[in-house]
C-alpha positions in Angstrom: -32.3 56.0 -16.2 -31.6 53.0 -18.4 -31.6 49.7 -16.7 -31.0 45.9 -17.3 -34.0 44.3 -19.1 -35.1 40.7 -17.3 -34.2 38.9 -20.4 -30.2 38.7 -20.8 -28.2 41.1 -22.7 -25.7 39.9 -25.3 -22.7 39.7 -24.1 -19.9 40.9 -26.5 -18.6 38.5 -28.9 -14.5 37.3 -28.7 -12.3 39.0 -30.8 -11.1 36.1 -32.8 -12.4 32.8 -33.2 -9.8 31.2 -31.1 -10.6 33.2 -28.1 -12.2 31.4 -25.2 -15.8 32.1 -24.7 -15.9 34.6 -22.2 -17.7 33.9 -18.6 -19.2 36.9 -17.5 -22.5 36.4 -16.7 -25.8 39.4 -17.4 -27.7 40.1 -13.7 -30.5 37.6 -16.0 -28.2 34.3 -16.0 -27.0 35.2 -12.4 -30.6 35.0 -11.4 -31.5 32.4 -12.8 -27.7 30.0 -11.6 -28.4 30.7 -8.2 -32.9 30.7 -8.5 -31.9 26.7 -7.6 -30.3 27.4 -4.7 -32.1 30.8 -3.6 -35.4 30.5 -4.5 -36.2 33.8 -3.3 -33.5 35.3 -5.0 -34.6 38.1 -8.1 -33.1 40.4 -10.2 -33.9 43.8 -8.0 -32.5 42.1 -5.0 -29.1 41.9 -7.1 -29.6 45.7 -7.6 -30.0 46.2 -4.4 -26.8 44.4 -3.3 -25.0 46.2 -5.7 -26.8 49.7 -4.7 -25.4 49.2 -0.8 -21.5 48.3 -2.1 -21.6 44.7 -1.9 -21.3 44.2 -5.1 -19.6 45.8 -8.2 -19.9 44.5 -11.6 -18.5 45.6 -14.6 -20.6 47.8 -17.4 -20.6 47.6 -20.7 -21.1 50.5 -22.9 -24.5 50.0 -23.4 -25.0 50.5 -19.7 -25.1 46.5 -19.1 -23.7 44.7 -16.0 -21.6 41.9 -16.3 -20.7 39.7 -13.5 -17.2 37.9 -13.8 -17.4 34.3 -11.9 -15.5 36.2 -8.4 -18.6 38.1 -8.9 -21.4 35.5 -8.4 -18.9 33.8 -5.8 -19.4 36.5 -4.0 -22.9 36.9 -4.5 -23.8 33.2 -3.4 -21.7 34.2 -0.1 -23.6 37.0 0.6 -26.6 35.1 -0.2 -25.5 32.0 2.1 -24.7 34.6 5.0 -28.1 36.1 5.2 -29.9 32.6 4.8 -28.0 30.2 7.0 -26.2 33.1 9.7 -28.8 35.6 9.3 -26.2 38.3 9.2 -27.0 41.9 8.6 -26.0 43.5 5.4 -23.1 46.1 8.2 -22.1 42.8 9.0 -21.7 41.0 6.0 -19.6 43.7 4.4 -17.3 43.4 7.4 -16.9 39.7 7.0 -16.0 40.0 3.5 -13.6 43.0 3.9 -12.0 40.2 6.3 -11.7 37.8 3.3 -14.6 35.7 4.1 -15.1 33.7 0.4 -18.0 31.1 -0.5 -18.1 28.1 1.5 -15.7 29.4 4.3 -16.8 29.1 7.8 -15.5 32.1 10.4 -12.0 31.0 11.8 -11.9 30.2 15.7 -10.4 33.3 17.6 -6.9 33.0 19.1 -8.2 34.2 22.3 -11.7 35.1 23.6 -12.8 38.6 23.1 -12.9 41.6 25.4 -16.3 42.4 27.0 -16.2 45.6 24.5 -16.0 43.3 21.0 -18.5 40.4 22.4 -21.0 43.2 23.9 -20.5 44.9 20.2 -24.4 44.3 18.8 -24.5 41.8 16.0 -20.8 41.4 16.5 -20.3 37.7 17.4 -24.1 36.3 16.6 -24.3 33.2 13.9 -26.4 30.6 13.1 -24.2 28.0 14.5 -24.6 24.2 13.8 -24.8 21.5 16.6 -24.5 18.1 16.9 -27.6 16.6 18.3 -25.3 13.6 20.0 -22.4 15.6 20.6 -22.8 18.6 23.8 -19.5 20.0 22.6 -16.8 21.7 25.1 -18.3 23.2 28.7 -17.2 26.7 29.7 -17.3 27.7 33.3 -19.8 31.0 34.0 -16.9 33.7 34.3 -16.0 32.8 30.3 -19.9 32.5 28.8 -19.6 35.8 30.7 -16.8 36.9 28.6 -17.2 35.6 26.0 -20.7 36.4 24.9 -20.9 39.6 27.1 -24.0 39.2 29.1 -24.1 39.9 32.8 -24.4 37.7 35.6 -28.1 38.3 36.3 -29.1 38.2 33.1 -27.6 34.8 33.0 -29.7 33.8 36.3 -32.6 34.8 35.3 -32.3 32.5 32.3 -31.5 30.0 34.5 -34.8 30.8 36.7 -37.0 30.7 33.3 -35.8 27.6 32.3 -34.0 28.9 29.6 -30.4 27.5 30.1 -29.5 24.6 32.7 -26.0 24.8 33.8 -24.2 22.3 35.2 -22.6 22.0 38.8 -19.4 20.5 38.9 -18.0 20.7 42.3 -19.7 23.9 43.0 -19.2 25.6 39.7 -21.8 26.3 36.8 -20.5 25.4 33.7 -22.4 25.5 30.2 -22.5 23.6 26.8 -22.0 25.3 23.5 -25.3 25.3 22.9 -26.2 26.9 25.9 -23.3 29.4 25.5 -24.8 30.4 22.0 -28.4 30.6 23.5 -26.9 33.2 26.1 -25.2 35.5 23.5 -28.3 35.5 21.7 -30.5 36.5 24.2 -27.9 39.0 25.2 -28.4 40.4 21.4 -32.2 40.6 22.3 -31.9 42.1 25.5 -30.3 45.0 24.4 -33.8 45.8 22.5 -35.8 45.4 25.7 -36.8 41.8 25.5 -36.9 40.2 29.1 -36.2 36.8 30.6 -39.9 36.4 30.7 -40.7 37.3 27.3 -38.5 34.4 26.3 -41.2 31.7 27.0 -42.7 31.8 23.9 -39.3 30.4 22.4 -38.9 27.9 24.6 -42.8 26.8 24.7 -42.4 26.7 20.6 -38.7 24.9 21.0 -40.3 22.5 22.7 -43.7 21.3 21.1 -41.5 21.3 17.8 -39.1 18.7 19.6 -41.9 16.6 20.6 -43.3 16.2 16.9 -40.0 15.2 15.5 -39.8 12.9 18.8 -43.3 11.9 17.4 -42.0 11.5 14.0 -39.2 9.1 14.4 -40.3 7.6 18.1 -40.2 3.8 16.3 -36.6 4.4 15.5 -35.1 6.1 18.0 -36.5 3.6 20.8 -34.9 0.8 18.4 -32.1 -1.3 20.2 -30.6 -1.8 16.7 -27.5 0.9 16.9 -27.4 1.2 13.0 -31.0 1.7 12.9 -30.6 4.2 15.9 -27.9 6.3 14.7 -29.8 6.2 11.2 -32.6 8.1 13.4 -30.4 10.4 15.0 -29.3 11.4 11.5 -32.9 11.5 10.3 -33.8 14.1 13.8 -31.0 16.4 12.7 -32.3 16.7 9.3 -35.8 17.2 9.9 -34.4 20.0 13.0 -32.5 21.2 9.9 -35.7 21.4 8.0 -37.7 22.7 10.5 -36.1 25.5 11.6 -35.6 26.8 8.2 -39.3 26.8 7.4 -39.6 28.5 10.7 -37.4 31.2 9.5 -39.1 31.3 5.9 -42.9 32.0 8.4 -41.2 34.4 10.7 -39.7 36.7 7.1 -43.1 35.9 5.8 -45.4 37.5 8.8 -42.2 40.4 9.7 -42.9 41.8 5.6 -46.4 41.9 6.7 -45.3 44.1 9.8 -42.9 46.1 7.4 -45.5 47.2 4.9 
């Protein structure tokens, strides 16, 4: 079975001297355009892509692919999905039969979903970004519930662990985005067996990580200066941003370990 060499294959020459140069790229100058941005990124991971019908460049006659520039754009957002969402490959291929394109960021539903489509596993789950300074809109306990699928108890016993903290506004329980997102993740987990309990080792490592950046930019953030403040708060995101990428980066590191 012939395949592509690591060195770039020529790419066929115009047919007149006027014609534009063409912009198909060889699976060689793809790897190495997006090496910047995905460091991690190699020439059999491409194949792969393209072996489980994500992706489907053209051949030459010589066997060569050649990836048009909708090709790589699609490539880079399949790329940015697994990096920054984490999304399987099942679901990946569903958010691009949706018309998900580079750069997009999932539209917000007209209404909430039914139990069945939040309960779905791996349906609704995304790496979400939050403000540090901004708790975002609260949701009472009947639509985290719906929303994210998770039963009531499962919700309490969070609540027991320390996991979430609602709060009581005249004797309801409501909950912050970030707190919603934490429940639908843990309902993701549970469905594999892991327990209320077993979630302390997040929350233990959630929080010495907070008090090192805390650590980090104490001068700062104590400052009564508000430029130099929100400066800080702007520095905390960024090193969060940081931090919980390299986190990821350890965990893939130690789970290929497991895989072997």
């Amino acid at each position: 079975m012939t395949d592509d060499p690591l060195t770039e294959a020529p790419l066929p020459p115009p047919a007149n001297e006027d014609e534009a140069p063409r912009k198909s790229l060889t699976i060689g100058a793809v790897c190495k355009a997006l090496s910047q941005e995905f460091p991690d990124i190699s020439i059999s991971k491409i194949r792969y892509l393209e072996d489980q019908k994500l992706l489907t460049p053209r051949r030459t006659p010589g066997g060569y692919r050649l990836y048009a520039q909708s090709d790589v754009s699609r490539l880079r957002t399949i790329l940015r999905l697994q990096r920054d969402e984490f999304l399987p490959l099942r679901v990946i291929r569903q958010e691009l039969a949706a018309g998900r394109t580079e750069g997009e960021t999932p539209a917000a539903p007209a209404a909430a979903p039914t139990p069945p489509e939040a309960a779905r596993p791996g349906a609704a789950l995304r790496r979400l970004t939050f403000s540090i300074r901004d708790r975002g809109a609260l949701y009472s306990l009947d639509d985290v519930v719906e929303e994210t699928g998770a039963e009531p108890r499962l919700i309490k016993e969070l609540e027991d662990y320390g996991i979430v903290k609602g709060e009581n506004r005249s004797g309801a329980t409501y909950y912050d985005e970030t707190e919603r997102e934490i429940i639908r993740a843990v309902t993701e987990l549970s469905r594999y067996g892991v327990a209320g309990r077993n979630l302390r080792v997040f929350k233990t490592s959630a929080e010495r990580e907070a008090a090192l950046l805390q650590q980090i930019l104490a001068p700062s953030l104590r400052s009564r200066n508000p430029e130099r403040r929100k400066e800080a708060i702007e520095a905390l995101e960024n090193l969060a941003a940081v931090a919980s990428h390299l986190k990821h980066l350890l965990l893939v590191r130690d789970l290929r370990r497991i895989a072997k």
